[in-house]
C-alpha positions as CSV (number, residue, x, y, z in Angstrom):
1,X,16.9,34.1,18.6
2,X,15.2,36.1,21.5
3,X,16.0,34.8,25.3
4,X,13.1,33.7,27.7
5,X,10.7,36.2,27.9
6,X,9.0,36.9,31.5
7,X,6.0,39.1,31.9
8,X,2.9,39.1,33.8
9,X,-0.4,38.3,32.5
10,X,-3.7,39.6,34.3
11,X,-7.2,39.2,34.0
12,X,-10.2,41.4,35.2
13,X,-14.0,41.6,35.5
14,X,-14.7,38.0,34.3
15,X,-12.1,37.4,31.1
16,X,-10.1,35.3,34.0
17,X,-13.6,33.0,33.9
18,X,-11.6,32.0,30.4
19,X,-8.3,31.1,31.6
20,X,-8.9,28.1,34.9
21,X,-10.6,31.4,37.1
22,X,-7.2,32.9,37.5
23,X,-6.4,35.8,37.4
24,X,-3.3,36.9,37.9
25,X,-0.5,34.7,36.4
26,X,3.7,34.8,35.8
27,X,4.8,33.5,32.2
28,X,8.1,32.9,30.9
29,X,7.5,33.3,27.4
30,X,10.2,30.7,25.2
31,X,13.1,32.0,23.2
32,X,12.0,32.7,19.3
33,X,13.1,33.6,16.3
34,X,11.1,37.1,16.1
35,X,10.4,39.3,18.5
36,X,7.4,38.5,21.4
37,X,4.8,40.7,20.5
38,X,1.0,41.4,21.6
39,X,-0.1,39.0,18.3
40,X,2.3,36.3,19.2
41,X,1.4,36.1,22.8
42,X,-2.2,36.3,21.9
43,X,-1.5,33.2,20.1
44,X,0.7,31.5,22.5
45,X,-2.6,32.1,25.3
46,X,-4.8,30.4,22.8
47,X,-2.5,27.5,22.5
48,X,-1.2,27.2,26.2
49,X,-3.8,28.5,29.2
50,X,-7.2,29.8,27.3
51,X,-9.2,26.8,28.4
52,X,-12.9,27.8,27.9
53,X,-14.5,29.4,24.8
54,X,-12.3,31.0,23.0
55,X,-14.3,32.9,20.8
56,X,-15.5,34.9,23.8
57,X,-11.7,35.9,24.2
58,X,-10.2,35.8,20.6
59,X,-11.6,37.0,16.9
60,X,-9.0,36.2,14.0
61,X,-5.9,37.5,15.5
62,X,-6.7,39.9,18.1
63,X,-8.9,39.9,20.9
64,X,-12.6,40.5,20.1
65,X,-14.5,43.6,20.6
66,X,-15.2,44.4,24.5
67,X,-11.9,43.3,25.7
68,X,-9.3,46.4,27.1
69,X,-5.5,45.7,27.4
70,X,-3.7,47.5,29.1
71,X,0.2,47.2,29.2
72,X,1.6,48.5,32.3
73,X,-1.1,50.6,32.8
74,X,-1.6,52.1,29.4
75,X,-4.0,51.0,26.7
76,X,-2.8,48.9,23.9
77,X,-4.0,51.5,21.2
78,X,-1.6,54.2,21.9
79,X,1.0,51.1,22.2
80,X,0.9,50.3,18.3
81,X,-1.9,47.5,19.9
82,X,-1.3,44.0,18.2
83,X,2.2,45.1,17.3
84,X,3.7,46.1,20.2
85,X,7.2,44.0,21.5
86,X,7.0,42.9,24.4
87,X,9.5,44.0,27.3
88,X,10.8,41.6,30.1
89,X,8.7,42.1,33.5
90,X,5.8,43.8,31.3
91,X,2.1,43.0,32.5
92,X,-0.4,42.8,30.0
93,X,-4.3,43.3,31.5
94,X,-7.2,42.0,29.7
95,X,-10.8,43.8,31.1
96,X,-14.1,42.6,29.8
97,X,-16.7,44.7,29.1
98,X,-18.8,42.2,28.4
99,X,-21.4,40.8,30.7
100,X,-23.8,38.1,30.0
101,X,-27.6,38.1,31.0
């Protein structure tokens, strides 16, 4: 079992419109069995502090299509994306590109 987990959890050009309008937010993660990683937080955010719409913000078991993460700074894809393990103090960015009319 993994300890607590902290990281930080950011959101930018209106995905934070998804999460109570903030956007910028600490998270201590719980102790698991498997390792935290970008899938398993994406679920733990549906479950915990998405509050509006989730299918602007999810699609299956990534995020959908218009949203960047970045993880300290880095995009996700050269990361190993949904698969990456999370490290303690990481911050995880989530950017829409989408903008409604």
């Amino acid at each position: 079992m993994t300890a607590d987990l902290n990281i930080e959890i950011e959101f930018s050009a209106g995905a934070e419109l998804l999460f109570d309008n903030i956007k910028k937010r600490e998270v201590t993660l719980p102790p698991a069995t498997e390792k935290w990683t970008i899938r398993n937080l994406l679920k733990w955010m549906k479950d915990n502090i998405l509050r509006e719409r989730p299918e602007l913000f999810i699609q299956g078991d990534t995020v959908r299509p218009g949203i960047l993460v970045l993880i300290n700074d880095t995009d996700w894809e050269l990361l190993g994306e949904l698969d990456y393990e999370l490290q303690q103090k990481d911050n995880v960015l989530f950017i829409s590109t989408l903008h409604g009319g």
